[in-house]
NUKOL-963240 format. One line per field, with one value per residue (C-alpha): residue number from 0; residue in three letters; x, y, z. Coordinates in Angstrom, 3 decimals, always signed. Layout:
N
pos = c(NUM ...)
code = c(ALA ...)
east = c(X ...)
north = c(Y ...)
up = c(Z ...)
END
This chain:
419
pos = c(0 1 2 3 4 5 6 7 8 9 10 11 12 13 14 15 16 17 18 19 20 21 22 23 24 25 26 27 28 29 30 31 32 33 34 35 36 37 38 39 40 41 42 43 44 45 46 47 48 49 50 51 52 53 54 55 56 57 58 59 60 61 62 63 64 65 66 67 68 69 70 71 72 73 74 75 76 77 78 79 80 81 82 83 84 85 86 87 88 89 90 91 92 93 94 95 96 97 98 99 100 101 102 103 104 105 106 107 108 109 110 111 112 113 114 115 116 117 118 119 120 121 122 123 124 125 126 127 128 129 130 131 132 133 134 135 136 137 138 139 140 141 142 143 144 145 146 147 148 149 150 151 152 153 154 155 156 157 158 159 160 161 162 163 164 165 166 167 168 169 170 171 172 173 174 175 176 177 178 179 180 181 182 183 184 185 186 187 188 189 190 191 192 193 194 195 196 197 198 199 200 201 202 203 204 205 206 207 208 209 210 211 212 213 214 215 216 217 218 219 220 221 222 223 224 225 226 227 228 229 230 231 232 233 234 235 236 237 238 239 240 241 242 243 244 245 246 247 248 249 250 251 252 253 254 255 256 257 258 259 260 261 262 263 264 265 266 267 268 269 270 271 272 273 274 275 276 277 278 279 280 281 282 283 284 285 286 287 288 289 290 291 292 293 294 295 296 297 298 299 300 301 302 303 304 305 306 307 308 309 310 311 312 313 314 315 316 317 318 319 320 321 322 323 324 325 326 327 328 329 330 331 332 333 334 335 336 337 338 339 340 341 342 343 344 345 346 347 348 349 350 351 352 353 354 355 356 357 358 359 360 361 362 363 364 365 366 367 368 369 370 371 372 373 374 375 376 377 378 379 380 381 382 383 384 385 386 387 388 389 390 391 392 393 394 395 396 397 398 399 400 401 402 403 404 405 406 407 408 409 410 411 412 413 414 415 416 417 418)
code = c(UNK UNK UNK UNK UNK UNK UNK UNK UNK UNK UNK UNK UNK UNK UNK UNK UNK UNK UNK UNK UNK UNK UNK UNK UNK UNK UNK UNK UNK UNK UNK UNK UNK UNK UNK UNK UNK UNK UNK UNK UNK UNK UNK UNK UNK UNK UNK UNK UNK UNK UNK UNK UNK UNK UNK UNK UNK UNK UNK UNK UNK UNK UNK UNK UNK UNK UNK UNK UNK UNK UNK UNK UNK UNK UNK UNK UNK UNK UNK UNK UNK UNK UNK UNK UNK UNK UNK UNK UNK UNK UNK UNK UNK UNK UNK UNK UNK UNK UNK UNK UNK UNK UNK UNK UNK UNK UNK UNK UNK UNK UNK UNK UNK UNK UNK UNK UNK UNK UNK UNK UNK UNK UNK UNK UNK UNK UNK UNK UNK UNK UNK UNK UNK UNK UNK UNK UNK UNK UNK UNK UNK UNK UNK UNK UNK UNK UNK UNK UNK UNK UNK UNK UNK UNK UNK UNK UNK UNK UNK UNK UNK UNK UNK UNK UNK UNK UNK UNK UNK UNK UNK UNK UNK UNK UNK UNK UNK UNK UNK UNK UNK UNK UNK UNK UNK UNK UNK UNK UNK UNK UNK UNK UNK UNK UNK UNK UNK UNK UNK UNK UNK UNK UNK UNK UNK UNK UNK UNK UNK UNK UNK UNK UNK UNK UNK UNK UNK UNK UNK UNK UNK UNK UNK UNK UNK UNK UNK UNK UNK UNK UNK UNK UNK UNK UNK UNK UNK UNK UNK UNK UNK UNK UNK UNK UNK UNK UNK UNK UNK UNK UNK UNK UNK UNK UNK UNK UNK UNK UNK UNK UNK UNK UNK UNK UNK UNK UNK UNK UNK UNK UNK UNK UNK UNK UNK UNK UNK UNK UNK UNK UNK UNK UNK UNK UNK UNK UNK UNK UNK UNK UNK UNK UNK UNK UNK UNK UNK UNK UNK UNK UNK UNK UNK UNK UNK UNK UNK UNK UNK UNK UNK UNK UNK UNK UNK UNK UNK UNK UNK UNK UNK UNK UNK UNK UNK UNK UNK UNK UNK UNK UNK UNK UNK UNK UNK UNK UNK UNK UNK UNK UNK UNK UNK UNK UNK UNK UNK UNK UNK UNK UNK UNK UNK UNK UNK UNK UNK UNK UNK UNK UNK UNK UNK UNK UNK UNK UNK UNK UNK UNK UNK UNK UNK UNK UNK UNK UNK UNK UNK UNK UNK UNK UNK UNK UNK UNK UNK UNK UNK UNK UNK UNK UNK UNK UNK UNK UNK UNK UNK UNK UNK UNK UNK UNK UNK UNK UNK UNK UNK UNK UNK UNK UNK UNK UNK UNK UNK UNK UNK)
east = c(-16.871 -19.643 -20.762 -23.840 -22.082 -19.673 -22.357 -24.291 -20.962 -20.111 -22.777 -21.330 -18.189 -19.369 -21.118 -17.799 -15.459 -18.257 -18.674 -15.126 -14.872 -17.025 -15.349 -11.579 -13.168 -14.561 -11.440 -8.894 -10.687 -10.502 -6.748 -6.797 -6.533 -8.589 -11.355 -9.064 -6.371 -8.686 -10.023 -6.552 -5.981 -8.655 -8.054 -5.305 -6.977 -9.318 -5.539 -3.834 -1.853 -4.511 -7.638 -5.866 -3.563 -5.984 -8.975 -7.598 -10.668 -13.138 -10.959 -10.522 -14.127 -14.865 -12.059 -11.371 -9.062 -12.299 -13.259 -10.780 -11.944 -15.260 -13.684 -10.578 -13.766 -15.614 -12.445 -11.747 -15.641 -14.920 -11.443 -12.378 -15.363 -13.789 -11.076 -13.630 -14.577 -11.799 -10.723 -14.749 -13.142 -10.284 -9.478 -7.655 -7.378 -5.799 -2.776 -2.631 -1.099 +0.969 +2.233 +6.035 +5.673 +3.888 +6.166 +9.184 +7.781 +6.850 +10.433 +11.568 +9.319 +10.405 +14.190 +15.119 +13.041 +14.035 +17.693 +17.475 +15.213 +17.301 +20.506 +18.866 +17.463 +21.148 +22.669 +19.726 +19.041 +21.084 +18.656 +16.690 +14.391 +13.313 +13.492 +13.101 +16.316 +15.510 +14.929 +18.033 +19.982 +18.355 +14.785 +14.666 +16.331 +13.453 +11.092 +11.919 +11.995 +9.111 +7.868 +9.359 +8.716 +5.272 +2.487 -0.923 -2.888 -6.235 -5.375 -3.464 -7.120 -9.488 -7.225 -7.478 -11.205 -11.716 -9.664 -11.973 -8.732 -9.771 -10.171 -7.578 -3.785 -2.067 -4.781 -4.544 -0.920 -0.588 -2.792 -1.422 +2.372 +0.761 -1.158 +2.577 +4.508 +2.177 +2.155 +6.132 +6.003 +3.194 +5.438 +8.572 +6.703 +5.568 +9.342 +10.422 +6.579 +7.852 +11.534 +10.497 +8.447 +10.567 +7.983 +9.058 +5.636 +3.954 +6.278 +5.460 +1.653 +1.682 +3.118 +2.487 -1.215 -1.576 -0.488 -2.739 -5.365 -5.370 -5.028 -8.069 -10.075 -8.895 -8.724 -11.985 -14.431 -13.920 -15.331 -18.367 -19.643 -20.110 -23.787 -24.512 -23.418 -25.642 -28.549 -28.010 -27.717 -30.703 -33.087 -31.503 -30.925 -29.353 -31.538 -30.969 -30.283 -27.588 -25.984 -25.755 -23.785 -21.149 -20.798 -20.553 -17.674 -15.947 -15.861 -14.307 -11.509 -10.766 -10.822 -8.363 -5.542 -6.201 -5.927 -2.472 -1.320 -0.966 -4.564 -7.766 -7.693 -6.029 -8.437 -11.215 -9.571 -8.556 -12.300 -13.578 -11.298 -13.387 -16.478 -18.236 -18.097 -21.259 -24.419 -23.221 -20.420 -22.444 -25.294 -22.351 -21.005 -24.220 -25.287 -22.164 -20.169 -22.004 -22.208 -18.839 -16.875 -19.283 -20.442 -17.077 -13.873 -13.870 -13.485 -10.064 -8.224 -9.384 -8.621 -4.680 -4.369 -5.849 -2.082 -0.517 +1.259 +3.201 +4.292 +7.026 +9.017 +10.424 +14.011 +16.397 +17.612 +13.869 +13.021 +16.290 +15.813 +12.468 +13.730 +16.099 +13.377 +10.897 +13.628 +14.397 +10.993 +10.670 +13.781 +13.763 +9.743 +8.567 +12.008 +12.642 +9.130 +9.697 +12.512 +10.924 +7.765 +10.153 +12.409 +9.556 +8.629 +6.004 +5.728 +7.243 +3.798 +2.255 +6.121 +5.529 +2.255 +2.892 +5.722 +3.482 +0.625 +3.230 +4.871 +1.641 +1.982 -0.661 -2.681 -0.901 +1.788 -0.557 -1.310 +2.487 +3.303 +0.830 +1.988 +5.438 +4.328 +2.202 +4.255 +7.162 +9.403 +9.646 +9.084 +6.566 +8.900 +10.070 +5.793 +5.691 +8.536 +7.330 +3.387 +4.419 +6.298 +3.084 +0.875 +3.317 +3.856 +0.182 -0.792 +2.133 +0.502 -2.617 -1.422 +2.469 -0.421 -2.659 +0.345 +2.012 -0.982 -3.762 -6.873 -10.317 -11.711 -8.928 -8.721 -12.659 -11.909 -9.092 -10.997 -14.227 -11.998 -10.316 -13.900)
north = c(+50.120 +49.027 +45.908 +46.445 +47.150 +44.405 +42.000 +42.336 +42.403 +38.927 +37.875 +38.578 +37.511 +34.001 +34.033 +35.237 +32.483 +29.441 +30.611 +31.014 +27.459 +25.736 +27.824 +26.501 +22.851 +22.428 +23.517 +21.342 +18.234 +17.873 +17.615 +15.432 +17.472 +17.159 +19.317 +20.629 +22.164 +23.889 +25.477 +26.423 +27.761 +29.821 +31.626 +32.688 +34.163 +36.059 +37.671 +40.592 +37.911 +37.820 +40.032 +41.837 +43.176 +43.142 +44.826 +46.359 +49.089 +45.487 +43.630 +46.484 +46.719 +42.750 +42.063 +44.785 +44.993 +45.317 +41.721 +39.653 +38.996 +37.300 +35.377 +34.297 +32.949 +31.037 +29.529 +28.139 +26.592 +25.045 +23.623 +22.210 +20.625 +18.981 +17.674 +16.512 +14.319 +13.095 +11.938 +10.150 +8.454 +7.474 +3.833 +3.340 -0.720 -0.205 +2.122 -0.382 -3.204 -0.229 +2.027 +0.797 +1.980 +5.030 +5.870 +5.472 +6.837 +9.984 +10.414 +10.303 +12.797 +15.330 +14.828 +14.952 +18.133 +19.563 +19.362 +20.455 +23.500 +24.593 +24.391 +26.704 +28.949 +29.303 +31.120 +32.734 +34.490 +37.451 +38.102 +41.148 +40.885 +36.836 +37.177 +40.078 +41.968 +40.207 +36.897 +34.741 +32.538 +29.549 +30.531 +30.934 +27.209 +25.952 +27.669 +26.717 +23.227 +23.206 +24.882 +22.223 +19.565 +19.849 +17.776 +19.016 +16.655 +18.279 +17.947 +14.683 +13.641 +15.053 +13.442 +9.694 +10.310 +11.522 +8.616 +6.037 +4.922 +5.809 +3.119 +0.797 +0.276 +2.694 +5.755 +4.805 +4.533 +8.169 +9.680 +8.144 +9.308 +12.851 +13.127 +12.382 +14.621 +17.830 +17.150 +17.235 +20.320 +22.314 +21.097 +22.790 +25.801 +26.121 +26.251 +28.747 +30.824 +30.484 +31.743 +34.835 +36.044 +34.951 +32.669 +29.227 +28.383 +28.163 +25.048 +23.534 +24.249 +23.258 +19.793 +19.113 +20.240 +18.184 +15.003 +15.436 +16.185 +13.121 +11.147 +12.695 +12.366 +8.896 +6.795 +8.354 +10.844 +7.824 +4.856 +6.862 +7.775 +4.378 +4.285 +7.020 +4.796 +2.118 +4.871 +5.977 +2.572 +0.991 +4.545 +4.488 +8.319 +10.679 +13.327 +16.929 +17.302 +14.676 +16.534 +19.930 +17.728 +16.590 +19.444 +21.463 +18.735 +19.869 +23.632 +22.817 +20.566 +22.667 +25.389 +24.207 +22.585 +26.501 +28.120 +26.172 +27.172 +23.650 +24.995 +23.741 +21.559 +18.783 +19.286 +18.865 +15.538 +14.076 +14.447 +12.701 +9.741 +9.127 +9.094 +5.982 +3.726 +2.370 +4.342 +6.985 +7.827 +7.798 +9.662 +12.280 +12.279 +12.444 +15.452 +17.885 +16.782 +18.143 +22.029 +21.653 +20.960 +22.873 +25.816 +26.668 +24.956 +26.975 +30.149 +29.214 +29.038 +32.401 +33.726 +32.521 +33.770 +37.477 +37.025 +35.904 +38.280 +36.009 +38.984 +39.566 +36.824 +39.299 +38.413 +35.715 +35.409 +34.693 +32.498 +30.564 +30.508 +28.889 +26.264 +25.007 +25.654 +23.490 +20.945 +21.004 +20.493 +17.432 +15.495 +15.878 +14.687 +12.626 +10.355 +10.181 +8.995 +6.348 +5.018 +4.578 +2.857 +0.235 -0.237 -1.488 -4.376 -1.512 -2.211 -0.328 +0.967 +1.575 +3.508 +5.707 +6.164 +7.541 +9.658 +11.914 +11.938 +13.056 +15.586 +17.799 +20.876 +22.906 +23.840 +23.357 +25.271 +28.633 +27.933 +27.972 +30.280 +32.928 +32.334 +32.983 +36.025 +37.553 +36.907 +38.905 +35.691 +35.765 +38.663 +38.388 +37.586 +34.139 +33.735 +34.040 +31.832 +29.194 +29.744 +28.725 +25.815 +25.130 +25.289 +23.020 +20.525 +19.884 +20.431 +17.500 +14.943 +13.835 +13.438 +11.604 +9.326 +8.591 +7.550 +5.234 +3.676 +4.269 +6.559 +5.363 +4.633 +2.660 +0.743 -0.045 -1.075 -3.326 -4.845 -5.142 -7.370 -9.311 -10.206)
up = c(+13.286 +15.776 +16.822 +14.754 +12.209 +12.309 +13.323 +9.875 +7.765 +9.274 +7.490 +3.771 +5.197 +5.852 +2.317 +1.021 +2.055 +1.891 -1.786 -2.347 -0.333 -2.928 -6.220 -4.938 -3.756 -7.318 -9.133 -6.985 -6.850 -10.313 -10.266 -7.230 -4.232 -0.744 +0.473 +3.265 +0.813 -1.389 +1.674 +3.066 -0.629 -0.591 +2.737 +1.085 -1.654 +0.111 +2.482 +1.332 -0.954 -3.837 -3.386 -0.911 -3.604 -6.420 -4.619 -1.281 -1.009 -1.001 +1.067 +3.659 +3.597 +3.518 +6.502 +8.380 +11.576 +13.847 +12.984 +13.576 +16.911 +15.714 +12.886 +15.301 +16.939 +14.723 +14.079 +16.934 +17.477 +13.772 +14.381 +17.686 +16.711 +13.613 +16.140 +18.481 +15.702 +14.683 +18.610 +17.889 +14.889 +16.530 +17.148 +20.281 +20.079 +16.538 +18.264 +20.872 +18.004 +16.950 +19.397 +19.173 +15.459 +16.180 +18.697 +16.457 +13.044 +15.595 +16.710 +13.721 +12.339 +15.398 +15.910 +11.842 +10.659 +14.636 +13.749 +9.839 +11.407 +14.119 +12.446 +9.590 +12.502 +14.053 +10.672 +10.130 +13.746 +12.950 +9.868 +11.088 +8.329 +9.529 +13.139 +15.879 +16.967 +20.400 +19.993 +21.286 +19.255 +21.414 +21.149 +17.089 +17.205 +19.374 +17.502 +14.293 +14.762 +16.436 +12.854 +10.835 +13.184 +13.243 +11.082 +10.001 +12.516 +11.454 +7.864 +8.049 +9.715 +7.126 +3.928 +5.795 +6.450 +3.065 +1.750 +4.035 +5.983 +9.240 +10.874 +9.046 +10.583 +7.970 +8.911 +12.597 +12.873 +10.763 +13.405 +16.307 +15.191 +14.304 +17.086 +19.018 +16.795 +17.297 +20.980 +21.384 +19.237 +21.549 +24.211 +22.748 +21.631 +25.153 +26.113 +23.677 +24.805 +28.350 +27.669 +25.883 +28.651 +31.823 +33.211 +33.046 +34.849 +31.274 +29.942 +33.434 +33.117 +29.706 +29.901 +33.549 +32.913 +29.517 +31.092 +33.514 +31.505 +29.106 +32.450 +34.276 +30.539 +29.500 +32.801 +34.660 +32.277 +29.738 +31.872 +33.388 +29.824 +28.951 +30.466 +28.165 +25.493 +26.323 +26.633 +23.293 +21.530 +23.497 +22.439 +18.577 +18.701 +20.531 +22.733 +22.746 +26.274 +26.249 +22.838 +24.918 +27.625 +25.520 +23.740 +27.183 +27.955 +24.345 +25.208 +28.991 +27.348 +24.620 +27.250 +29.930 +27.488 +25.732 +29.373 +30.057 +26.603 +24.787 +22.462 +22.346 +19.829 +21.350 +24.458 +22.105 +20.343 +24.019 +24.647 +21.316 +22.196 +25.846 +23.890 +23.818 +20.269 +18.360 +18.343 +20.348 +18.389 +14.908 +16.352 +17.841 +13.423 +12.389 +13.850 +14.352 +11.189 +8.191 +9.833 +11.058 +7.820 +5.643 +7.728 +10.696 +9.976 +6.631 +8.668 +10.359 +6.554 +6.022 +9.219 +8.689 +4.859 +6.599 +8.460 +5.274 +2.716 +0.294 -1.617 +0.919 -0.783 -3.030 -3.556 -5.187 -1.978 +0.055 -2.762 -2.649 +1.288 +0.679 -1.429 +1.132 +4.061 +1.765 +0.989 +4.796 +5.710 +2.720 +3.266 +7.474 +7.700 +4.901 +4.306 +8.323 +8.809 +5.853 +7.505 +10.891 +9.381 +7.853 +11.019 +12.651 +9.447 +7.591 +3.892 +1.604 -0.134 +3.353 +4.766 +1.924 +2.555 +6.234 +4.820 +2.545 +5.004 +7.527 +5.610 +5.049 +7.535 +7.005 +9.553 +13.194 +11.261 +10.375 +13.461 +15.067 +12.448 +13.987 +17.653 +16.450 +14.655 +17.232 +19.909 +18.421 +17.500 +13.548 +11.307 +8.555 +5.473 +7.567 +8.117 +4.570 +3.475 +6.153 +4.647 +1.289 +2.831 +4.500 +1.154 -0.599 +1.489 +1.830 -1.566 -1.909 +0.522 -1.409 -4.938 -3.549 -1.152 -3.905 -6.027 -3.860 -2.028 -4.434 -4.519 -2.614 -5.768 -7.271 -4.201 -4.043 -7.686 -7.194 -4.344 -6.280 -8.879 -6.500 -5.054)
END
């Protein structure tokens, strides 16, 4: 197909997925579930899972081969923009009060699901139909606790903004502790990355590079934005030229942490945290939200359930192997992080709380999911199995949250009474 072609099809491709966006947002909020996993729902209807199966002449035509570059694309601007946001929303004097817990409910959610993962990984190796005939016995441990270790930062972010807890002590220590856990994970994946290709100059670059980064970005770009801070707040708006800058400084972070193989997004959240508060920061939500979570982040769910094919579960077996990968997943992140919250003097209603939120895996794990696929790691029945444990663990988070902390409208209510 041509890039004329392919150019004008992307255009009923976008009003494909925004429509089925709204159709699957509509339906799942009136049984209680976020924004974010209606969308990662229907990404998966519009893969070879659902329309895929039931209209594969449309869905050739609607998605094929040829452009998965652009949507890969799209993706990407989306996801890091919504992350940029969220590093904006981020409260770094709240983690400060909490970092011991953060630390340890972030351990906690890496070492448990790590273990339960790799031991699963180390009877399952020799499984040609899971993993590849040459991935070692070590790398399929690494990688799959990696793939169970990992929390759905992006999605863990969207259900406390959604829920209006971002800036409280529960949302901020669930971010901080995410924001931890994915970072160990990229960390190990780069290991396992680095491993299968002989070149253990990509775990160096990755971690050296990242610690460097967030050093560079929170110690020096931080402190020399704050005049543009007091620029914005003392005009009352933001000015176009100084928008193009920071997005310009969005695209170079999520660049470099994507050039030394950690991915963009946490380039792009590194970069929301130096931003300056008040004004800025509001102006900076004002503009780029609304597009961002209506318009691009949409795009990445799609562009995952075009790599997921759920039909390949097709056994007692696979389905009995995803029951113990999704009880795995359960037990080793949700209960783990629930101790760890009340180690360190949490609540009980608030340790709960961080458990669900930290058991949703959603998106980092399409995304780890895909790495492992393309990269020749894991064959596509194991993406598959892992997908569903994906879906169910985040379909789990909102509802199990809402049940033992409370929905944002009960709470308004309860406060509302109390005042």
């Amino acid at each position: 197909m041509s890039t004329l072609d392919l150019s004008v099809l992307f255009f009923l491709q976008m009003a494909v997925i925004l429509g089925a966006c709204r159709i699957m947002g509509i339906l799942f909020n009136r049984i209680g579930q976020s924004q974010v996993v209606s969308e990662m729902i229907a990404g998966v209807v519009l893969g070879p899972s659902l329309m895929g199966w039931l209209f594969p002449g449309f869905s050739s035509y609607l998605f094929p081969v040829d452009s998965t570059p652009i949507l890969f694309a799209v993706a990407q601007l989306g996801l890091v923009l919504y992350m940029f946001l969220i590093g904006v929303e981020f409260d770094v004097n709240l983690i400060k009060s909490r970092l011991r817990s953060a630390a340890s409910v972030s351990l906690a959610g890496i070492v448990v699901p790590f273990a339960l993962g790799g031991t699963l990984a180390y009877f399952l190796v020799r499984d040609a139909s899971l993993f590849a005939a040459r991935t070692t016995t070590l790398q399929a441990v690494l990688f799959m606790g990696a793939a169970m270790s990992i929390t759905a930062f992006p999605m863990l972010a969207r259900i406390i903004f959604e829920q209006g807890l971002s800036r409280t002590s529960l949302g901020t220590l669930a971010l901080a502790a995410g924001s931890m856990d994915d970072a160990a994970a990229w960390c190990v994946l780069a290991v396992v990355l680095a491993s299968f290709q002989n070149n253990p100059a990509i775990a160096v670059y990755a971690i050296g590079g990242g610690v460097l980064f967030g050093l560079v970005v929170l110690l020096g770009l931080r402190r020399a934005l704050l005049p543009l801070g007091k620029r914005v707040a003392a005009a009352g708006e933001m000015s176009q030229g100084m928008l193009i800058f920071v997005l310009m400084l969005v695209m170079l972070g999520a660049w470099f942490t994507d050039f030394i193989q950690i991915y963009a997004v946490f380039g792009a959240f590194i970069m929301g945290i130096a931003m300056p508060r008040g004004k800025f920061a509001a102006e900076l939500h004002r503009i780029i939200y609304p597009l961002t979570t209506a318009f691009l982040l949409p795009m990445f769910f799609v562009y995952s359930g075009l790599n997921t094919k759920i039909g390949l579960v097709n056994t007692p077996y696979l389905w009995w192997l995803t029951g113990l990968v999704l009880l795995a997943a359960t037990l080793g992140k949700g209960v783990a992080c629930y101790g760890a919250a009340r180690w360190h003097g949490t609540s009980h209603r608030e340790a709960l709380a961080v458990g669900t939120l930290m058991n949703a895996r959603g998106l980092m794990e399409l995304i780890i999911l895909n790495i492992g696929l393309q990269r020749g790691i894991i064959e596509p029945a194991l993406f598959a199995i892992m997908v569903l444990m994906a879906i169910t663990t985040t379909l789990m988070a909102t509802p199990l949250f809402e049940r033992v902390y409370g929905s944002k409208a009960s709470r308004a209510a309860k406060e509302e009474a109390f005042l």
